[in-house]
C-alpha positions as CSV (number, residue, x, y, z in Angstrom):
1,X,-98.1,-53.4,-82.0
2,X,-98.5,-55.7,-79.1
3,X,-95.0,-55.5,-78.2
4,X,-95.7,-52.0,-78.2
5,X,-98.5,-52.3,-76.0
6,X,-96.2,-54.8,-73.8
7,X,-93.7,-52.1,-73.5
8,X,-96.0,-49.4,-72.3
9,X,-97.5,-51.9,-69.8
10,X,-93.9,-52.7,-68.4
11,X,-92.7,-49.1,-68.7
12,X,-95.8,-48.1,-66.1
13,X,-95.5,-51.2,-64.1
14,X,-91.9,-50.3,-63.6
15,X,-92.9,-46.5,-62.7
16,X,-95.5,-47.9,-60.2
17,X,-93.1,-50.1,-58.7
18,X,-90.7,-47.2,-58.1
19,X,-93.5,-44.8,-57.0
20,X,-95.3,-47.5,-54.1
21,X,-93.3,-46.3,-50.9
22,X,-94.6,-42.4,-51.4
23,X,-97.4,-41.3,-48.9
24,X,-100.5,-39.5,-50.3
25,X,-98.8,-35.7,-49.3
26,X,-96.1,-37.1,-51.6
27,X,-98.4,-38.1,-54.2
28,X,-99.9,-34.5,-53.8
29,X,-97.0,-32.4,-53.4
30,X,-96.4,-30.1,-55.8
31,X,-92.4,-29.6,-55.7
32,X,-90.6,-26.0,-55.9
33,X,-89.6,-25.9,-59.7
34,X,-92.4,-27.8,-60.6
35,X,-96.5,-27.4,-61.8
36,X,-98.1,-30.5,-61.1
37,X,-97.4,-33.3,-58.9
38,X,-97.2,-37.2,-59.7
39,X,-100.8,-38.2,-58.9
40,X,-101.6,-35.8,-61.7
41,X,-99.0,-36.9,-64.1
42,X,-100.1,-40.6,-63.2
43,X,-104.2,-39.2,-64.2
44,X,-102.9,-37.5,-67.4
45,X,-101.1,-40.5,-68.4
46,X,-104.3,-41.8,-68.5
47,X,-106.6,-39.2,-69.6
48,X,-104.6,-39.0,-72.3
49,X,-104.3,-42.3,-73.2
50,X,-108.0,-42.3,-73.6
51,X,-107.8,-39.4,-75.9
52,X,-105.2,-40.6,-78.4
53,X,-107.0,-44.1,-78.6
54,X,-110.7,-44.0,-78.4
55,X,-111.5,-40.7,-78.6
56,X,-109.8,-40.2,-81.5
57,X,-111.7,-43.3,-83.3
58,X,-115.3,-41.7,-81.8
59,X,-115.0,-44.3,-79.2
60,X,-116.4,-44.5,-75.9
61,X,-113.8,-43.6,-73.0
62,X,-112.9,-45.5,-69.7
63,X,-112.7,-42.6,-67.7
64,X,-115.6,-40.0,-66.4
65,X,-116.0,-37.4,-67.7
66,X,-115.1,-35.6,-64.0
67,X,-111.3,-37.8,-64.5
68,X,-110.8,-36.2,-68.3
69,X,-111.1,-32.7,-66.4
70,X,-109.1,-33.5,-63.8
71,X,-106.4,-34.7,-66.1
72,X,-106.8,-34.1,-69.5
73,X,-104.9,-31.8,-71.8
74,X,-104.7,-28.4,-70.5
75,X,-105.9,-29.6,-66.8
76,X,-103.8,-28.2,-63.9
77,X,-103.6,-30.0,-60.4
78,X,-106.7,-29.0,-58.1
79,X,-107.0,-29.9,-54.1
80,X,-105.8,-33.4,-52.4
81,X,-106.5,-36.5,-54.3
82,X,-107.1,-39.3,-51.3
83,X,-106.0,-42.4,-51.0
84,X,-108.6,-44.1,-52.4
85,X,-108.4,-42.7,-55.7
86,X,-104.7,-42.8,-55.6
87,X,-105.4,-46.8,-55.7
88,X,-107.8,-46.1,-58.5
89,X,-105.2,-44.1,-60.3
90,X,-102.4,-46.5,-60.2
91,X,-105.2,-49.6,-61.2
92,X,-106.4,-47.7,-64.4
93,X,-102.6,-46.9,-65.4
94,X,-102.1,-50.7,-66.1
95,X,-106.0,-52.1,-66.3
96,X,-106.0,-49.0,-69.5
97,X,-103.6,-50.9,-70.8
98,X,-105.1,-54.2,-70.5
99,X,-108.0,-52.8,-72.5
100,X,-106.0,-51.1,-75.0
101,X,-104.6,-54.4,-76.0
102,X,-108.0,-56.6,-75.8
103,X,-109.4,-53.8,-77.9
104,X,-106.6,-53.4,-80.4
105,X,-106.8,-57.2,-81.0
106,X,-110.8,-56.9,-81.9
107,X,-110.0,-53.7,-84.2
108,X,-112.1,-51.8,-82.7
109,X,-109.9,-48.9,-83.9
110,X,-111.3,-49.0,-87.6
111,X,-112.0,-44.4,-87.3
112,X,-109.2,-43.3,-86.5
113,X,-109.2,-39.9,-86.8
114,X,-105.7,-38.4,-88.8
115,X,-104.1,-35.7,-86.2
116,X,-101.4,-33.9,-85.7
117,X,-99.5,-34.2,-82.5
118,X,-97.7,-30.6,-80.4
119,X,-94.5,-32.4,-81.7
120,X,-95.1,-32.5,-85.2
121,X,-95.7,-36.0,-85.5
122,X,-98.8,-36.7,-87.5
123,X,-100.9,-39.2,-86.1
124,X,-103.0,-40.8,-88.6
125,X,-103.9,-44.5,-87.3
126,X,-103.9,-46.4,-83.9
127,X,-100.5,-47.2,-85.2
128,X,-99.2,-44.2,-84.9
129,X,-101.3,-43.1,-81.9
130,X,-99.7,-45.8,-79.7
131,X,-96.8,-45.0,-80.9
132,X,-97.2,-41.5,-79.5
133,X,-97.8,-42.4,-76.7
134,X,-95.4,-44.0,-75.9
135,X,-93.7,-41.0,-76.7
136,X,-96.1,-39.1,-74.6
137,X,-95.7,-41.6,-71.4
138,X,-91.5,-41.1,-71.5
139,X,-91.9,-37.7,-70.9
140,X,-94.4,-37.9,-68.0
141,X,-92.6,-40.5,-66.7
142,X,-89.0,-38.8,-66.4
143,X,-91.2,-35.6,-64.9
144,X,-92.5,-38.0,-62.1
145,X,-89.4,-39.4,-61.5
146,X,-88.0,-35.8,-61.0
147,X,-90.4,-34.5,-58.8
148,X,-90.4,-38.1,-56.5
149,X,-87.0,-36.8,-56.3
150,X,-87.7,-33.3,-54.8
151,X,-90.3,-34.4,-52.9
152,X,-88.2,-37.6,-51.3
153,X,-85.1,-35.6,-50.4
154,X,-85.0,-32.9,-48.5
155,X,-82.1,-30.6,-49.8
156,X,-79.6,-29.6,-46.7
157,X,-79.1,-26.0,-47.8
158,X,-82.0,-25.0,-49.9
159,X,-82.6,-24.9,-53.2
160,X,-84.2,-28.2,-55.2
161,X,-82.5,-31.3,-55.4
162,X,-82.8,-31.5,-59.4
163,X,-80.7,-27.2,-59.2
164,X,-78.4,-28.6,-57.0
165,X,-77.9,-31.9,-59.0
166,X,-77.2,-29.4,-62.2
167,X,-75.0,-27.3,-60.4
168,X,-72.9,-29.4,-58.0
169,X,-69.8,-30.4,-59.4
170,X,-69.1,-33.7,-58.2
């Protein structure tokens, strides 16, 4: 499960890597076509991270309780998130990991809670949960990537750049 761990780690370090030349309206922006913006998917990467782990095994979080509501399941983008917590934001997304792995090594994870993710997929150790999200981290990952896209290029004759990318022949 390290490796798995590992991959997560790299997968986000890559996504941050990609993501470090966007201003804080970029960060914010929440692109035509879209309902959230990538400061959000970034939180609810985390938020949810904490959720499938610790919560799950009636662990203590490493997130406020203010964060969760920000970005947890079923949270919606609200005002402009500053720079300063955009920093914070992009530290948690790896220093979560960090801990994950420390923790997971300590099996700390011991009450898990069985579950049964939107997809189907039933959750029923850290195992599985880390599996999940891995799952769970693709999919916010490729929507970030998207929307850095709309908000990056600015289409010549309207429309988004992700419609006109499905549409355009070439």
């Amino acid at each position: 499960m390290t490796r798995q761990i590992g991959a997560i780690r790299e997968t986000r370090s890559f996504l941050l890597e990609q993501l470090k030349e966007l201003t804080n309206e970029q960060f914010n922006r929440i692109a035509e076509g879209f309902n959230n913006n990538i400061i959000w998917n970034l939180g609810h990467m985390i938020a949810v991270q904490q959720a499938i782990c610790y919560k799950r095994a009636g662990l203590s979080v490493l997130i406020s309780d203010d964060f969760w509501q920000r970005f947890g399941s079923g949270s919606k983008p609200k005002g402009i998130i500053g720079d300063d917590e955009i920093i914070a934001v992009k530290q948690l997304l790896i220093s979560t990991m960090d801990q994950l792995e420390t923790d997971y090594h300590k099996q700390v994870f011991d009450n898990y809670t069985t579950w049964v993710a939107r997809n189907g997929m039933d959750v029923a150790s850290i195992d599985d949960g880390i599996k999940f999200l891995s799952f769970h981290d693709v999919l916010h990952s490729d929507v970030i990537m998207a929307i850095k896209i709309a908000v990056t290029i600015s289409p010549p004759n309207g429309g988004t750049p992700i419609a006109r990318a499905m549409t355009d022949p070439r």
